[in-house]
N, C-alpha and C positions, 0 to 999 in steps of 0.2 A: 634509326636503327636500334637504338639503348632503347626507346619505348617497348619497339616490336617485340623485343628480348623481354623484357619485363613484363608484357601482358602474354607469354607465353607464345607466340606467333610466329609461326616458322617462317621463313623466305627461302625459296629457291635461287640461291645463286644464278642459276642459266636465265633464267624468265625475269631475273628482275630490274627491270630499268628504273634507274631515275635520274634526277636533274634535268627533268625534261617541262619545259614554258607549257606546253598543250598537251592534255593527254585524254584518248577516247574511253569515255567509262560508259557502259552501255547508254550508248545512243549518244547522248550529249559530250560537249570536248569540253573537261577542265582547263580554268586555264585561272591564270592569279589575279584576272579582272573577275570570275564564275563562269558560269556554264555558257556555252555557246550551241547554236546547233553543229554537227558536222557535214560539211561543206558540201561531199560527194553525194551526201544524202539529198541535201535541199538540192543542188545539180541534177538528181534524178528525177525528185518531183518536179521542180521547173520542167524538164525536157520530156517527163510522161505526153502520151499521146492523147487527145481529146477524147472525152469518155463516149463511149457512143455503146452500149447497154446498160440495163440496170445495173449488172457486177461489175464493170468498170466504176460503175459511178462508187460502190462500196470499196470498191477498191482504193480508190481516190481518195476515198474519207477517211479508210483505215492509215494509210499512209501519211497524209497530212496528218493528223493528230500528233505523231511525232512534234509537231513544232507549236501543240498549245501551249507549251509552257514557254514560248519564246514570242507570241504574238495573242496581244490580252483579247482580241476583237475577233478572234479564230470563229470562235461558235456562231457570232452574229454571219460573220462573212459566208461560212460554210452551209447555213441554215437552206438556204435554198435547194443544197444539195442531200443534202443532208435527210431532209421533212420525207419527199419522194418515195426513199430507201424504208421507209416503214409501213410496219398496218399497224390495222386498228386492232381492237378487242377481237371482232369478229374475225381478224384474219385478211381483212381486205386494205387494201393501201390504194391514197392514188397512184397512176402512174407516171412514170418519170419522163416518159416522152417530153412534156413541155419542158422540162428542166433540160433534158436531152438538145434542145430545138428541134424533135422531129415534129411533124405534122401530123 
């Protein structure tokens, strides 16, 4: 608190919580081991539905990313899904059917 006073730093009395073990600071929960993911979020990725278009599958990617800084092999893992969701120079990409399982 003496800090925040001396580098000029106001706090809100109503909004200010502390002495708190875990606390969410966009996206990621501090905590006094560091950073963890927050739980509800990976809960929701887990229980997303199989991707079945191509914007699912961007969808799927945008969201996972959330947790590259918690899992070092993310890009390799994800690569499959990932390649699909692009074009080339010219504007053409393959398509994600195979990646999809469709036929």
């Amino acid at each position: 608190m003496k800090r925040s006073q001396q580098k000029g730093i106001k706090l809100n009395r109503v909004k200010l919580e502390y002495k708190y073990k875990e606390l969410p600071f966009h996206g990621p929960v501090l905590t006094p081991e560091g950073l963890k993911p927050d739980q509800p979020k990976v809960k929701a990725i887990t229980e997303m539905p199989r991707p079945e278009k191509p914007e699912d599958v961007s969808r799927l990617n945008r969201i996972v990313n959330y947790l590259c800084c918690f899992l070092p092999n993310l890009s390799e893992v994800m690569k499959p899904l990932h390649d699909p969701t692009h074009t080339d120079v010219n504007g053409v990409g393959p398509t994600p059917k195979n990646v999809l399982g469709v036929k």
